[in-house]
C-alpha positions in Angstrom: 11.2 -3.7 11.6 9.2 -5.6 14.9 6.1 -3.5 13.9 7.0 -4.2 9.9 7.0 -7.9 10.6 3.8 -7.7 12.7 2.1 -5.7 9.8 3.3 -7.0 6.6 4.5 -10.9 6.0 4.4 -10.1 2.5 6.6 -6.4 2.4 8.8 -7.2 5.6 10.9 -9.5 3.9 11.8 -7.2 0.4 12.3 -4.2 2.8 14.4 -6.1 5.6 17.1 -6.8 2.1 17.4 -3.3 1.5 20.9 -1.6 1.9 21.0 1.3 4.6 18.9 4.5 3.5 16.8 2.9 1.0 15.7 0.8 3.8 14.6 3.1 6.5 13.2 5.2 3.6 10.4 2.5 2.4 10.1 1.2 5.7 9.2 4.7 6.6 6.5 5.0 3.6 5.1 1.5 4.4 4.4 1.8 7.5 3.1 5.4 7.2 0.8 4.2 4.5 -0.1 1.4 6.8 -1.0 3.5 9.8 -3.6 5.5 7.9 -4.7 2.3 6.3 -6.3 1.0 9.8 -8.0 4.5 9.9 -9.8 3.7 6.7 -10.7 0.2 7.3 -11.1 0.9 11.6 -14.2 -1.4 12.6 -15.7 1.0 15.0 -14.6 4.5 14.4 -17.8 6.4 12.4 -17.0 7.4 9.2 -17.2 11.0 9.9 -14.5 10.5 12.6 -12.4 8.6 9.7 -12.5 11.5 7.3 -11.7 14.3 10.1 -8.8 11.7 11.0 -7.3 11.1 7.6 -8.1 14.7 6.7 -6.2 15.5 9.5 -3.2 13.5 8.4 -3.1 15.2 5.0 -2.8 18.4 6.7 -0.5 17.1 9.4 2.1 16.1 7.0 1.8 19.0 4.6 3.1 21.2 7.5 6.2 22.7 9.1 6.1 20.2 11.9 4.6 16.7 10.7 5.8 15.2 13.9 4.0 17.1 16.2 0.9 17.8 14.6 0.9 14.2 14.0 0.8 13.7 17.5 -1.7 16.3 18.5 -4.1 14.8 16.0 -4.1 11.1 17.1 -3.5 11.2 21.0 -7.4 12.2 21.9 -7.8 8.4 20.3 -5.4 6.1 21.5 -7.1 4.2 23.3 -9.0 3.2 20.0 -6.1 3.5 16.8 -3.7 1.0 16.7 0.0 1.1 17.9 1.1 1.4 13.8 -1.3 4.5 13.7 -0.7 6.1 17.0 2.9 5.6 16.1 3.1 7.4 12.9 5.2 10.0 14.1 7.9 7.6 14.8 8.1 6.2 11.6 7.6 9.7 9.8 10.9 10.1 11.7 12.4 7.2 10.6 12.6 8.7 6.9 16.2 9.8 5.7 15.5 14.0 5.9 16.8 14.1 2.4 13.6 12.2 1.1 11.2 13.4 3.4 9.5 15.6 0.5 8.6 12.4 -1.3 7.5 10.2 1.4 5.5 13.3 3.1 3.8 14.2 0.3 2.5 11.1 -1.0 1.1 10.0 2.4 -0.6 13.3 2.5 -2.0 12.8 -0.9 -3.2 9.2 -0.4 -4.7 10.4 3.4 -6.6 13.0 1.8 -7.8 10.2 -1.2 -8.8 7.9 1.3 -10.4 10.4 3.0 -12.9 11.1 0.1 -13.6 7.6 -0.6 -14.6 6.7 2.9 -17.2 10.1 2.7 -18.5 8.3 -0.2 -18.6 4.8 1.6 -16.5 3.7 -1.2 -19.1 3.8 -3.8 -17.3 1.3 -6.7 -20.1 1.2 -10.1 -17.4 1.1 -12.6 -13.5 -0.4 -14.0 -13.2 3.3 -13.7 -13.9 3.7 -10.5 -12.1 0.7 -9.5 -9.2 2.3 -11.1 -9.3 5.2 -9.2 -9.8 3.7 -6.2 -6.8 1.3 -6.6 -5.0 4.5 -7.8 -5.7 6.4 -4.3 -4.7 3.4 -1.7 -1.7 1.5 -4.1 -1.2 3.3 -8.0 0.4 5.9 -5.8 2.5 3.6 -4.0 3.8 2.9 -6.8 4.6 6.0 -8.3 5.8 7.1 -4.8 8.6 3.9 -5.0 9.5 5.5 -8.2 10.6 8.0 -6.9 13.1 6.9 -4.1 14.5 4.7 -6.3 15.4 7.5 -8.4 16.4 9.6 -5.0 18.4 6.6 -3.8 20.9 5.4 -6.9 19.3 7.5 -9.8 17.7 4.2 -11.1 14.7 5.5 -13.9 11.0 3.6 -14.4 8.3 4.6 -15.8 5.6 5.9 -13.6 2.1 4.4 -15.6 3.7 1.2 -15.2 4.6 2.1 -11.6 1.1 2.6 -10.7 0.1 -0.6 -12.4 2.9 -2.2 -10.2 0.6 -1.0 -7.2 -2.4 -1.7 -8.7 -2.2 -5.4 -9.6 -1.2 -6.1 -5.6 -3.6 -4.3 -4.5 -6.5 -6.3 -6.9 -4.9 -9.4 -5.1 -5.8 -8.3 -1.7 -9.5 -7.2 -2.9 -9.9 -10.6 -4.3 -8.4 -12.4 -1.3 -10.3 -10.1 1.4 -13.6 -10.1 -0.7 -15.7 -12.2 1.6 -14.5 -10.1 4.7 -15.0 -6.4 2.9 -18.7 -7.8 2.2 -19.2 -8.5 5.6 -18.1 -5.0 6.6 -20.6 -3.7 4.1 -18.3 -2.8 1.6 -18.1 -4.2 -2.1 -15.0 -3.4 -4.0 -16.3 -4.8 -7.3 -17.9 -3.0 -9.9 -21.5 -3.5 -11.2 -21.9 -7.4 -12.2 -18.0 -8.2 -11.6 -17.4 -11.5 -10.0 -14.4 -13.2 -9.7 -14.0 -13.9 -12.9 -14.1 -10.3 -14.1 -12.1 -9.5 -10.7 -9.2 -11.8 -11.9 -8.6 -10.8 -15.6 -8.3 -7.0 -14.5 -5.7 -8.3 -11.6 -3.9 -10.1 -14.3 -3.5 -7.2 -16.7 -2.3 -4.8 -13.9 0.7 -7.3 -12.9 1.7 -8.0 -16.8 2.2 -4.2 -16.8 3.9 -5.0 -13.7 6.5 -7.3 -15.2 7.1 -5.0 -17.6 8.0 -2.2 -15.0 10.4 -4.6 -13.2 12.0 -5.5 -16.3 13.0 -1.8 -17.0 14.5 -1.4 -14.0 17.4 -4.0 -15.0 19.1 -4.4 -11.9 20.0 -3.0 -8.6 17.8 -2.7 -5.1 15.2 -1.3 -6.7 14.2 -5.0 -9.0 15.3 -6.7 -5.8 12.7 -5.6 -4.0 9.9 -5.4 -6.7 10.4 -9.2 -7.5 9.2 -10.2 -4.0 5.7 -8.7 -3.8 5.8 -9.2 -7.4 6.1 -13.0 -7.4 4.0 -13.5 -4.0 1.0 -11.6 -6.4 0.8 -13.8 -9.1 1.2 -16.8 -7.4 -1.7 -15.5 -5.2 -4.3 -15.0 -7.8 -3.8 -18.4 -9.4 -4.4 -20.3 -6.2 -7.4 -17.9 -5.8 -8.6 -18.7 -9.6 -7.8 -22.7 -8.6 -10.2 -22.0 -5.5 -7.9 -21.0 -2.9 -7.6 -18.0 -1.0 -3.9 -17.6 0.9 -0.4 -18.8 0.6 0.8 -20.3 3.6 4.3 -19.6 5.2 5.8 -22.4 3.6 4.5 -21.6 0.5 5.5 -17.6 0.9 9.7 -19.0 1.8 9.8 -21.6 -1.3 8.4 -18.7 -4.0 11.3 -16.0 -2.3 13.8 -18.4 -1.5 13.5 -19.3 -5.7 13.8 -15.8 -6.6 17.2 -14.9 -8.1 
């Protein structure tokens, strides 16, 4: 939860509400997720080394023994990977054993994903494109979150909305990290998008995403979707009044108003 908080303002407060299980389960996922992230967006590792990395993790957690393999994978670079990457073996081990399959096999999927999209430099033409891309590093997410909830209580959603769910926060974070992708050389928006464009595509991702929380009716599962949920769409009004971020105080009034 230390390395949660230090990550994630936004998912350390939804997660730290979770009851027992569920909680170490989608802490587990997050911060997995999280630790390949920093491969994808590391500032000075090459490219190639990225994709041997995060192709590395795919088969890493695809095997008998994600743990080690894990390990053997990321020491030769800790001096250079973060402590939430160099630690994914911890939190790989964090993951209730009796939802390992899920957890495991969606950060394998999304490692391998990013993987491709870093060997082609993240080359973003089209709305298609953008909506595989946001499918590969947060529509999974989604459909992964699906999942445990099902594992943990049995509650049912409906996956396309799940991976608009995903989808929508993740167009947030483009739009509020587009001046800093473009100085890294990368440009998540599609031929002659600008914000405008950028905006209305978030926006129809998190009305599909209000719909999926509504369908799950109660429960953890709604508890914890609100939060991100709420923290999105306040986002990307400030950012279409000119604003960028929500401060702290901000970020407490819109949770502490949730129900």
């Amino acid at each position: 939860m230390i390395m949660l908080k230090k990550t994630s303002r936004t998912f350390y407060i939804p997660i730290s509400r979770l009851k027992a299980g569920l909680k170490e389960a989608v802490a587990s996922a997050y911060l997995c997720m999280r630790a390949i992230d920093e491969i994808e967006d590391h500032e000075t590792l090459s490219d190639e080394l990225k994709v041997q990395l995060l192709l590395g993790v795919h088969e890493a957690f695809q095997s008998a023994d994600v743990i080690a393999e894990s390990q053997k994978l990321l020491t030769p670079y800790q001096d250079v990977l973060p402590d939430v990457t160099m630690q994914i073996h911890e939190w790989a081990q964090l993951c209730p054993p009796t939802v390992n399959d899920v957890v495991y096999r969606h950060i394998a999927k999304m490692s391998k994903q990013m993987a491709d999209w870093v060997y082609v430099s993240w080359n973003i033409r089209t709305e298609e494109d953008l909506d595989r891309y946001t499918y590969s590093v947060a529509g999974m997410v989604g459909e992964m979150l699906s999942e445990i909830w099902f594992w943990f209580d049995g509650t049912k959603s409906d996956q396309q909305k799940a991976i608009a769910f995903g989808r929508g926060l993740q167009a947030v974070n483009i739009l509020r990290n587009r001046d800093e992708d473009l100085s890294r050389g990368v440009d998540f928006f599609p031929d002659g998008w600008g914000a405008k464009e950028m905006i209305k595509y978030t926006r129809r991702n998190l009305k599909i995403a209000d719909s999926y929380i509504v369908d799950l009716k109660g429960g953890p599962a709604l508890d914890f979707c609100k939060i991100p949920l709420t923290l999105a769409h306040a986002t990307v009004n400030l950012i279409a009044a000119g604003g960028n971020k929500l401060t702290r105080d901000a970020v407490m009034k819109l949770v502490s108003s949730i129900n």
